[in-house]
Structures are given as C-alpha cells and as structure tokens.
C-alpha positions as CSV (number, residue, x, y, z in Angstrom):
1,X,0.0,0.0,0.0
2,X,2.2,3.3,-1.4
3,X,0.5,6.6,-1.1
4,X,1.3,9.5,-3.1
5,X,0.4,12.9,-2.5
6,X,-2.4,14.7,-3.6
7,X,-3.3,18.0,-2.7
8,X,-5.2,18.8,0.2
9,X,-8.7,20.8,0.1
10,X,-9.1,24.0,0.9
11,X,-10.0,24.3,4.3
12,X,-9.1,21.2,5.4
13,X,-7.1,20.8,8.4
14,X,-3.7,19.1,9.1
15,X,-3.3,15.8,10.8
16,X,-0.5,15.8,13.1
17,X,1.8,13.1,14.8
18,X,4.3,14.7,17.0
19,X,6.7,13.5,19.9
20,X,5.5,14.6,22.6
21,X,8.4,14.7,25.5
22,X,8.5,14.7,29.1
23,X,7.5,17.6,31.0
24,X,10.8,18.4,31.2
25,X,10.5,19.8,27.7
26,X,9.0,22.9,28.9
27,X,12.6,23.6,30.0
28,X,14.5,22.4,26.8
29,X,16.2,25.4,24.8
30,X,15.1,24.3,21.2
31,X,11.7,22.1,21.5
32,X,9.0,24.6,22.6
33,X,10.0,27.4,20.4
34,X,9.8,24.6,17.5
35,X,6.4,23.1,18.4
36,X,5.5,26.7,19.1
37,X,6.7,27.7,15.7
38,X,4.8,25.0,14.2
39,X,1.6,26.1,15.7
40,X,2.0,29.6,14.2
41,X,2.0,28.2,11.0
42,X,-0.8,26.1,11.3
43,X,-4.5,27.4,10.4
44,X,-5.6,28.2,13.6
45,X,-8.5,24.9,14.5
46,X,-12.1,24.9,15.9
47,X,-11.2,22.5,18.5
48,X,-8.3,19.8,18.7
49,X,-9.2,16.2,19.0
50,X,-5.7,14.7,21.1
51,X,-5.0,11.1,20.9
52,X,-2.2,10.6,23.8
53,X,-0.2,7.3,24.0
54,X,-0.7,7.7,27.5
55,X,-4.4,6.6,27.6
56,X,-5.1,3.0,26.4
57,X,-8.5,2.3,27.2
58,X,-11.2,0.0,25.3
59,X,-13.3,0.5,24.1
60,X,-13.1,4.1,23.1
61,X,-13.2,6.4,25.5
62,X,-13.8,9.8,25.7
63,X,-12.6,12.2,28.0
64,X,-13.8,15.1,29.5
65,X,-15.7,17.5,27.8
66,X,-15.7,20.2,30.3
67,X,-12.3,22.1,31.3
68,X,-11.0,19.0,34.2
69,X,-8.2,19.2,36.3
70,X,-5.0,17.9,34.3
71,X,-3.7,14.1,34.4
72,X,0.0,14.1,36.1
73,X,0.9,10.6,35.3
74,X,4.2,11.0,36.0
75,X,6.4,10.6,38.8
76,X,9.8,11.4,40.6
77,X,9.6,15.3,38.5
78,X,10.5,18.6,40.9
79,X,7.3,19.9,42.4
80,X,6.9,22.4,39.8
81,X,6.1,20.2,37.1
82,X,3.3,19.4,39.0
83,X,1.8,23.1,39.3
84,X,1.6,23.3,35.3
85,X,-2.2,24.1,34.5
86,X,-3.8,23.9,30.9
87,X,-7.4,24.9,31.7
88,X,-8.7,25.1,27.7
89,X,-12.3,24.4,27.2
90,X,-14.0,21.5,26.8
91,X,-15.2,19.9,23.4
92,X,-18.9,18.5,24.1
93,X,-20.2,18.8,20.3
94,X,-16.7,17.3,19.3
95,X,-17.2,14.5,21.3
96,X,-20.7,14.2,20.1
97,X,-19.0,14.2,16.3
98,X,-17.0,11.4,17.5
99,X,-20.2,9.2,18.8
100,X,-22.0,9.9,15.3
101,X,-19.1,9.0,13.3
102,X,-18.0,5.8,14.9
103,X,-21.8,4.7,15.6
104,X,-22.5,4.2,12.0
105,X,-20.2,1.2,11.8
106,X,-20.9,0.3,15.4
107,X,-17.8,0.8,17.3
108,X,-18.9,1.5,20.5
109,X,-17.8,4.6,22.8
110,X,-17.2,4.7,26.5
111,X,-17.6,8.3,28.5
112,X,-15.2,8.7,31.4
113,X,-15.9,12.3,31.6
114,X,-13.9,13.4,34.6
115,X,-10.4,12.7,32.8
116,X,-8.6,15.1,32.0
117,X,-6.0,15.9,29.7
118,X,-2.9,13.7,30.5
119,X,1.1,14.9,29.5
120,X,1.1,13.3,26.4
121,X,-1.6,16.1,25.9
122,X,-1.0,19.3,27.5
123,X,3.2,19.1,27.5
124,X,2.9,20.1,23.8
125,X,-0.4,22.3,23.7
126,X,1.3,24.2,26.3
127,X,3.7,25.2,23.9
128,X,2.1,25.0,20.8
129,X,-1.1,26.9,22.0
130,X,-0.4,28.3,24.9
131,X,-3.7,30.5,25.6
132,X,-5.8,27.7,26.1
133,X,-8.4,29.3,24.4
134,X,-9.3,26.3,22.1
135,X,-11.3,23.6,23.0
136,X,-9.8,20.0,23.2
137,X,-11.1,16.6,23.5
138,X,-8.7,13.4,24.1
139,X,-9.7,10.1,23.5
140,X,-8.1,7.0,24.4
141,X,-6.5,4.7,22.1
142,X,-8.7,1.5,22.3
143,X,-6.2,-0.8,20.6
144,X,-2.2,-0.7,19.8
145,X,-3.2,-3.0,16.2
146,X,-1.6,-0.2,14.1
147,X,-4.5,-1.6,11.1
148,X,-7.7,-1.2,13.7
149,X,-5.9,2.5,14.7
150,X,-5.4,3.4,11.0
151,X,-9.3,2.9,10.3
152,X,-10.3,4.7,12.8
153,X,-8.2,7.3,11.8
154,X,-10.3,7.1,8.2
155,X,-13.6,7.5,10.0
156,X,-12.9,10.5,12.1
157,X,-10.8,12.1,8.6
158,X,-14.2,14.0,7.9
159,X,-13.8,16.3,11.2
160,X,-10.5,17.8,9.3
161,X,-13.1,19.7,7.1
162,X,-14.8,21.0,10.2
163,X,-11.6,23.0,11.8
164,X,-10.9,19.7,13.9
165,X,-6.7,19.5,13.8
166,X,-6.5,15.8,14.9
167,X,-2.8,15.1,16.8
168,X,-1.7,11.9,17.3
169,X,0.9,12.5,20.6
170,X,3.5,9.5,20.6
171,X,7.5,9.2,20.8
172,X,9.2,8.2,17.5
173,X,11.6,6.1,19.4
174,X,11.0,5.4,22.8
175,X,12.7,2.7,25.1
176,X,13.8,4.4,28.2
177,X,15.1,1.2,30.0
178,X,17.8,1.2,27.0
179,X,18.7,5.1,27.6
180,X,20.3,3.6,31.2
181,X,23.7,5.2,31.5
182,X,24.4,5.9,28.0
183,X,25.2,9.1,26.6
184,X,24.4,10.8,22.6
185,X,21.9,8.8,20.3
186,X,21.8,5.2,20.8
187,X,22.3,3.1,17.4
188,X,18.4,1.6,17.4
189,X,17.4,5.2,17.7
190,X,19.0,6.6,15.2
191,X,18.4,3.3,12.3
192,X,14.5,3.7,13.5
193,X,14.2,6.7,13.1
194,X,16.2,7.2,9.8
195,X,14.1,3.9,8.5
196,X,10.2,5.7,9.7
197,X,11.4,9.2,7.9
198,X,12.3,6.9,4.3
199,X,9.2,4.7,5.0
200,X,6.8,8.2,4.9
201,X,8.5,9.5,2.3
202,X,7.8,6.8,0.0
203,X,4.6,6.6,1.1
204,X,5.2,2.8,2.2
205,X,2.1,2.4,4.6
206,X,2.7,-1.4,4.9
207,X,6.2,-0.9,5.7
208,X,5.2,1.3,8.8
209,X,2.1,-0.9,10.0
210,X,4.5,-4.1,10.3
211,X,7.0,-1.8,11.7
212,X,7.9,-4.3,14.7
213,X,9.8,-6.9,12.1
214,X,10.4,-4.4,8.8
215,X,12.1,-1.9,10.9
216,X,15.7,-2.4,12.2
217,X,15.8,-2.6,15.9
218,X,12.2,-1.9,15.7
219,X,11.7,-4.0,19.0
220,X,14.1,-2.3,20.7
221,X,12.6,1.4,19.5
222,X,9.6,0.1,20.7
223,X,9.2,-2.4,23.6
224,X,6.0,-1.6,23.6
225,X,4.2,0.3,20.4
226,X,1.7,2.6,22.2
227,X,4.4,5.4,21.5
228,X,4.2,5.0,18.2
229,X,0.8,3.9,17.9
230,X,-0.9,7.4,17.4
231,X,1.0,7.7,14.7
232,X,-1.7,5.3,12.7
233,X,-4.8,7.1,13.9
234,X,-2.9,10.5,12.2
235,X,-2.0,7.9,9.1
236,X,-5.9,7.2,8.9
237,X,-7.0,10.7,9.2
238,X,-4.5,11.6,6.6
239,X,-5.5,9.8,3.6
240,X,-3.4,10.8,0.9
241,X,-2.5,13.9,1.7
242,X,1.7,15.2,1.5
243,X,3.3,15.3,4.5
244,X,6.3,17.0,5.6
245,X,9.0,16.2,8.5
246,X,8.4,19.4,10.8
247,X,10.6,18.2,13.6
248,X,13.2,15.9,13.8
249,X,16.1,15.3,16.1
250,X,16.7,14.0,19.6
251,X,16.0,14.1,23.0
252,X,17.8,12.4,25.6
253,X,18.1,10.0,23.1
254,X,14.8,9.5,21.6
255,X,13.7,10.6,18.0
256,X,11.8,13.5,18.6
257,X,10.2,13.5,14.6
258,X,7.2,15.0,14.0
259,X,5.3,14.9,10.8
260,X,2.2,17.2,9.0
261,X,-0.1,16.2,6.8
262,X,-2.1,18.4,4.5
C-alpha cells in the first residue's frame, strides 16, 4: 500500500503526529520554540481532538468535555512540574462528532468524563497553544493494532473539514530502559528513526504498520508500540495527503520527529 500525494482541500485541516516529551520539555532550549513555531504556522483549528499514548483504554473512550483538572501521570519530576495548568475548554459537540461518526459502523464509545488531559496532551499544547483558548477533547486509544488504529483514523478524517486539527501525541523512538547510563543517540534510535522518515517519504504504509519486524531494531525502538501507535490514527485521518518532517532530532536520546499532513 504506497500513497502519493495529492493535494489537500481547501479548508481542510492538518493531521499531526508529533513526539510529545516529558515535561521536562517545557525547559529544553530548542523544543517549545519549535512546536511553538509549528503552531503559528498552522490554520488556527475549531477545536483539537488529542489522541495521547498515555491513555489505552477500550473501548473508546472519551474524555472530559468540560475544562478538568490535568492528568499528572508522572512521577519522581521537581514539584513544579506538578503546578503546570492547561485549563482550555471543553469539546462537548466534538465528542458528540465522535459518537455519530463511529456509531455508523458500530464501534462502540465509552464516556469517562472526569479525565482530564494527561502529559502526552498538555506538555505540547502548552507550547504550541499556549492560551488555552481552544477547545480540546482526548480520547483513548482503544487498541495498539496499528490496522484497527489506521481505520479509525479514516472514519474520524471527515472532522478535518470541520476546523478539527486531529494530533496523534506519541514518541518516535521510545525505550527508556535502553537510555540507562548511555550518553548521545543510541544506534536503534537513530536506524528507527532514519528507516520511519524513508518509510513516509515513500509513502510505504505497509512498511510502517509491520513496523515491529520491517524496521531495524524496531523491538528495541519500541518495547512496547503505544508510543508510536498514534501515529496510525494521524496515518488514517490523513488519507493521501503530502506530508512534511516538521521536527526531527533528539532528546535524551529519543527521535523526537514530527510529521504534518495536508
């Protein structure tokens, strides 16, 4: 399955994957004035629907729709970390977008609707949009089958022509067991990362859904795949639109790439 680009439509919006960081991000000197950068050139969105590698829940959930207290599912950080707020409004007739669109081919949806936004959520939208003046809705990822993820990317695709800038918040590498007293870019890192950017440039979908065996060191960029498995929600939404490495990098170690589409 190659894709190839086509242009997007006219008032469409992007579909995003991006690493997402720790929340010691916030104090790296080049990452938030890139994600921030990024933002600016964006069309500014509606609302934001936020699929986090941090919430695996089946089926489907979705979070609050009301502004909730953030998720700080994290431990060990300086107290600070803890005191970051990102009070943006809830998403209610996004969420009710959701429940029409998946209903038709009777996926079923779950409401948890006192969970907030966890860091794979707010760490970047505190950079990237930092008013918190648009609304946001996450929802969980209810499988780590990259196909299953990738077709439910297709059926939320139609909210892009509604101002809905669907993110995908992963890692591009992410093994921090391995990271253990080492120091620059491991090796795995660096081959993962260098094979996902050649695999979306070619357009080689099949490559990148079988990822664990076609990549090199794929199990040891990924011991476990929810960090990159946002990635094939933002593949879904995407269809065939071009896509363009915004970020790349590292980060303690970890591919930090992040990819636009449309």
């Amino acid at each position: 399955m190659h894709h190839t680009a086509e242009p997007s439509a006219p008032d469409r919006m992007p579909a995003l994957y991006l690493s997402h960081g720790a929340p010691p991000l916030a104090d790296d000197p080049v990452w938030p004035g890139q994600l921030a950068a990024w933002a600016a050139g964006l069309p500014r969105p509606k609302v934001i629907l936020m699929v986090s590698a941090h919430w695996e829940e089946a089926p489907l959930a979705l979070g609050a729709t009301h502004t909730a207290p953030l998720v700080y599912d994290f431990w060990g950080f300086p107290e600070h970390y803890y005191r970051v707020r990102y009070e943006a409004p809830g998403a209610p007739q996004l969420a009710e977008s959701v429940r029409k669109l998946l209903r038709a081919p009777g996926t079923p949806v779950q409401d948890i609707p006192d969970r907030g936004l966890d860091h794979g959520a707010y760490v970047p939208l505190v950079e990237m949009f930092p008013e918190a003046d648009i609304p946001v809705l996450q929802v969980s990822l209810p499988t780590l089958d990259p196909a299953r993820l990738m077709e439910l990317g297709r059926r939320l695709a139609p909210l892009r022509d509604e101002g809905v800038l669907i993110v995908g918040s992963g890692f591009f590498t992410h093994n921090l067991a391995a990271l253990r007293h080492r120091e620059g870019v491991p090796g795995w890192s660096a081959e993962f990362d260098d094979w996902g950017r050649a695999a979306l440039d070619a357009g080689d979908w099949d490559a990148l859904l079988d990822f664990e065996t076609k990549a090199p060191a794929g199990k040891l960029a990924h011991p476990r795949t929810e960090h990159f498995a946002p990635l094939f929600v933002t593949l879904g939404a995407a269809g065939a639109d071009a896509h363009k490495s915004v970020i790349d990098g590292f980060w303690m170690g970890l591919a930090k790439r992040s990819v636009q589409f449309g």
